[in-house]
C-alpha positions, 0 to 999 in steps of 0.5 A: 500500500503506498504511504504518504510523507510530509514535506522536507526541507524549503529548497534552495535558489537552483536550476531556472525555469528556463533550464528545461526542455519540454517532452510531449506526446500531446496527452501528458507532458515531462520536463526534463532539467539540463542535468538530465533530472526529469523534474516534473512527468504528468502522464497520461494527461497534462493534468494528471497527478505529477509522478515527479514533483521536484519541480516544485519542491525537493528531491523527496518529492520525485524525480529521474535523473540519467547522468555520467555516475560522477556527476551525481557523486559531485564531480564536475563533468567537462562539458555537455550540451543539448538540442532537440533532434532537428524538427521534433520534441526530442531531446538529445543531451551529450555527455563528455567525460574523460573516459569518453562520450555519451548521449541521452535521448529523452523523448515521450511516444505520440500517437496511441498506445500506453503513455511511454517515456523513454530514455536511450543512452548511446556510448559515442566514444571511449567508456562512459559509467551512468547511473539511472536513479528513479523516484516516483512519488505519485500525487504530486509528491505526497505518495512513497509507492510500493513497487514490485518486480516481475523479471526487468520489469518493474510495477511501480503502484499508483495512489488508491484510486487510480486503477492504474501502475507505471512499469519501467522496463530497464535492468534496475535494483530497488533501494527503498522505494527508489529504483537505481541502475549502474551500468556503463557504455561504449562507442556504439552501445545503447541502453534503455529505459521505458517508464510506461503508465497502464490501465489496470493493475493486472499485466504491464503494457507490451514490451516495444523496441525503444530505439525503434520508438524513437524513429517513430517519433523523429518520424511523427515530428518531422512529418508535423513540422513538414507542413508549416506553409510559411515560407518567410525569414527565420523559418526554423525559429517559426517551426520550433514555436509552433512545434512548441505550440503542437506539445500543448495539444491535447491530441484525444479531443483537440484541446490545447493547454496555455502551458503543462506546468502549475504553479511556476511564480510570477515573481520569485517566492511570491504568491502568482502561482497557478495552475495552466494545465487546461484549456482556456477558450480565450488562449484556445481559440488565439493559438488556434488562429496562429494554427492556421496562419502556418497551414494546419488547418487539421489542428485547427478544426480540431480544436473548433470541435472541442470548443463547440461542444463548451458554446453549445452548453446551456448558461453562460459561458464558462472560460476554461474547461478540462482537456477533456470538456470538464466543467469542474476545476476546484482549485485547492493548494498542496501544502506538503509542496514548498513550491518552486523557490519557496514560491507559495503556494502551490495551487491544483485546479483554477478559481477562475473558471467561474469568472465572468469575462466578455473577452472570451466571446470576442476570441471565439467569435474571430476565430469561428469567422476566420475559420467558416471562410477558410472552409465553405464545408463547415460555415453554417456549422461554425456560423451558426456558432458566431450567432450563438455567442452572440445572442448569448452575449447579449444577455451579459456584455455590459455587465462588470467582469474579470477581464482578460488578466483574470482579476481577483479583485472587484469586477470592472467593466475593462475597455478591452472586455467592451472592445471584443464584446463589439468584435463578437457582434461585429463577426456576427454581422458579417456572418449573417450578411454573408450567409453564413447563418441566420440571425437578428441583423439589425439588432446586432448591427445596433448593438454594434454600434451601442458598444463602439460608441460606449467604448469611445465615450466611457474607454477614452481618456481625449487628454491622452488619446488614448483607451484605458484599462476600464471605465473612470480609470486612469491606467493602461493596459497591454491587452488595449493592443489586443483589443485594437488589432481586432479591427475596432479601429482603423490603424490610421485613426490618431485614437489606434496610434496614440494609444499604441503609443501610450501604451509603449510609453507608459507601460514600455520598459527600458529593456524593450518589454511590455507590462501588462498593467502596473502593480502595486508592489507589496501592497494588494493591487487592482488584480487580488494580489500583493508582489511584482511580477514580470514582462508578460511576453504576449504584450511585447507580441501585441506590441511588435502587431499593433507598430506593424501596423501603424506604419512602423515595421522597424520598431516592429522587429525590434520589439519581436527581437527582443521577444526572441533574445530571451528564448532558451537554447531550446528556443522555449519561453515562460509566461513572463522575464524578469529583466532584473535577473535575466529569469523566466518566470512563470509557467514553461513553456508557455502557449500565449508567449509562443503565439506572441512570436508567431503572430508577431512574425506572420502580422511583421512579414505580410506588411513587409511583403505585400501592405495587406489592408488593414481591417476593416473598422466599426461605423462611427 
């Protein structure tokens, strides 16, 4: 029976958040730190219980390390690098020692077929000692688990509950509750190990030939990868973001999550600390819509699928969900985890998907239209969606709500929320007129109107020209960028470029990046909550667009330059950075940070190419 243990010891200032690799097979999800510690696996969903917690607390609370044996006794190793193998999620860690070279491919299986980790270690010069050292504490940490052995396979048993074991297949000798392997190789031999999750306690998975796993996998990825139809400048950076992107979907419903990790802080040993390992309609249906700009139209309708089945529920409409359409997300904190840098505390679940927030229909609204002109089979279907948005919206948009930053304090009528309240009727009109769908066309076409004239009387501060984060308030915020770029505005119109200005004046930085908001330092601020936090990097994104478009492509480049020099050698970007101490902060990888560049990229390269018109703005 597994048993359960207390926390140990807060940890000490250690690897950065931006020191690890992502491992996907688009259900779960494993990070992997530069040493060659798996510090956090999640399998077979990106919301599972982590296997391997260390992430967010200390060894005792799980994880894997394959490594040259003298390195995990403390002496140095002369060099090591690592990569992603060309176009694919895996990761390739070369170890040179004195006796000679190895290397480590870390990689999770996609497709169907039990959740496999695998790990292959290949001998490339001379004699290299290893050691494997497995520690599973399932439940995040909490459980020390009974394993059983049954030849080279070893059952590792899950919490009670969970009908289901893991099985490493690898020579390995249990030591407590660990499983260690000793063993040593050279130029040209390999040796594997597959940590497998299986239904059912009875029988363990079938045994697979690992490094015949890995070419199916290179296979998989490179053939993903093959068809992005952008052809621009800095093609591989492209691809690396949007396979980046491809690690958050969830394949069995089309599902993406805005990042596989919870509660990495916002601010070190702050409270900002949440659970991202969902799918939230908003970041949905905007990584949908970087999808399609780059060719894949396939993920794209497949996530349409999923997040027509949450518009379609009875009510108002909820702004997240489960990878598997579930409504309920409690969110509860696990004490026994001292979190990452004594960053406190660890939270499961998401509070604020009860929230009301009106944006949520605007990003919907966009991308069901962009999609029903894309493909003429499915416009009355995703049409009929737009409507359904709409009507349903007309019920709630000029109520107060949260707003896109998911606010903790009083509800505000944000100008950003307004903003796409408008672009929802907007898309709705146009679907109608094109014959998309049936609806009421003259009342949305007023309440179209009623909302940009709103907005511009009540959102509009004329002694700055410039939109403001809510109604009375005197303070800007980044998403008015976003709001903009929805077409709310001609980019020629003095209200579009001075806000864009303000804003970049206001909340721009000295090292070229974007606040989101201002905080209030260590008093609580507008959002529920006391701290600092970083450069949220969606905003420098939003930013690089919202120039292009105003006629100012250099500065545009520059903005998404700086985006890009803070990428990690895996070209992997957090939620936010922190200048101060050139840290990633927040959850890794991060969707909306990786959809900054590609938006960025696609809005900065179609000006320069070809002056696409801008769109089209409201009837004032």
């Amino acid at each position: 029976m597994p048993r359960q243990h207390t926390a140990g010891p807060t940890p000490a200032a250690g690897p950065r958040i931006e020191d690890h690799g992502l491992l996907s097979d688009q259900k779960g999800s494993a990070l992997v730190r530069r040493d060659g510690t798996v510090v956090w696996l999640c399998m077979p969903r990106f919301d599972s219980p982590a296997v391997f917690a260390s992430l967010l607390g200390t060894e005792d609370h799980g994880f894997w390390q394959i490594a040259p044996a003298c390195l995990m006794d403390g002496t140095t190793v002369p060099g090591s690098g690592r990569r992603y193998v060309g176009n694919s999620l895996a990761l390739e860690t070369t170890w040179v020692c004195d006796t000679g070279t190895a290397t480590v491919h870390d990689f999770m299986v996609p497709g169907g077929g039990s959740p496999r980790l695998v790990r292959i270690v290949t001998g490339v010069t001379g004699k290299v000692t290893m050691r494997s050292l497995l520690r599973a504490r399932p439940d995040y940490g909490r459980t020390v688990p009974r394993i059983s052995v049954f030849d080279r396979r070893h059952a590792i048993d899950l919490p009670q509950g969970e009908d289901a074991r893991l099985w490493l297949d690898a020579d390995a000798r249990v030591e407590g509750a660990d499983l260690v392997s000793d063993f040593t190789v050279t130029e040209g031999e390999t040796v594997s190990f597959g940590l497998s999750w299986r239904e059912g306690v009875d029988s363990p998975p079938p045994v697979p030939v690992d490094d015949a796993l890995l070419q199916f996998t290179l296979d998989f990825w490179e053939g993903w990868a093959a068809r992005c139809t952008y052809t621009g400048p800095d093609r591989e950076d492209v691809v690396r973001s949007l396979l980046t992107l491809a690690g958050l979907i969830y394949a069995p419903t089309g599902a993406i999550v805005a990042a596989p990790t919870t509660s990495l802080p916002e601010e070190i040993g702050g409270t900002r600390n949440f659970d991202y390992r969902f799918g939230w309609l908003r970041d949905t249906a905007i990584a949908a819509g970087s999808f399609r700009r780059f060719g894949y139209l396939r993920e794209t309708f497949a996530w349409a699928m999923w997040a027509a089945q949450a518009v379609s529920s009875a009510g108002r409409l909820q702004i997240m969900f489960g990878v598997g359409g579930e409504t309920e997300l409690p969110e509860r904190e696990l004490d026994w985890l001292p979190g990452y840098e004594g960053s406190k505390p660890v939270r499961i679940g998401n509070a604020a998907a009860g929230q009301l927030q009106v944006d949520v229909y605007g990003e919907l609204a966009m991308e069901f239209h962009e999609l029903a002109l894309a493909d003429a089979g499915w416009s009355r279907r995703l049409g009929s969606l737009v409507v359904t948005l709409a009507n349903e919206l007309e019920r709630v948009w000029d109520q107060p709500d949260s707003g896109i930053w998911e606010m903790r304090g009083p509800e505000r009528h944000f100008t950003h929320s307004k903003m796409m309240a408008w672009a929802t009727f907007d898309r709705a009109v146009r679907t109608i007129e094109a014959g998309h769908a049936d609806g009421p066309l003259d009342r949305f076409r007023g309440l179209r109107e009623k909302i940009h004239a709103e907005v511009c009387e009540h959102g509009y501060d004329s002694d700055r020209n410039a939109f403001i984060q809510s109604y009375g308030s005197r303070e800007l915020d980044a998403s008015l960028l976003h709001g903009l770029l929805s077409g709310f505005l001609p980019a020629d119109d003095k209200r579009f470029i001075g806000t864009v200005e303000a804003v970049q004046r206001e909340l721009g930085t000295d090292d070229g990046f974007l606040l989101r908001y201002r905080t209030h330092g260590g008093e609580v601020g507008p959002d529920g909550f006391a701290g600092e936090e970083g450069r949220f990097l969606i905003c420098t994104g939003w930013l690089a667009e919202a120039l292009a478009r105003i006629g100012r492509p250099d500065d545009a480049r520059t903005a998404l330059a700086s985006l890009l020099a803070v990428r990690n050698g895996l070209g992997l970007l957090a939620e936010e950075y922190d200048p101060a101490t050139g840290r990633q902060l927040g959850n890794f990888p991060q969707a909306f940070s990786h959809i900054a560049h590609l938006d960025a990229t696609a809005e900065i390269t179609a000006l320069e190419a070809c002056s696409i018109p801008e769109p089209a703005g409201a009837e004032s």
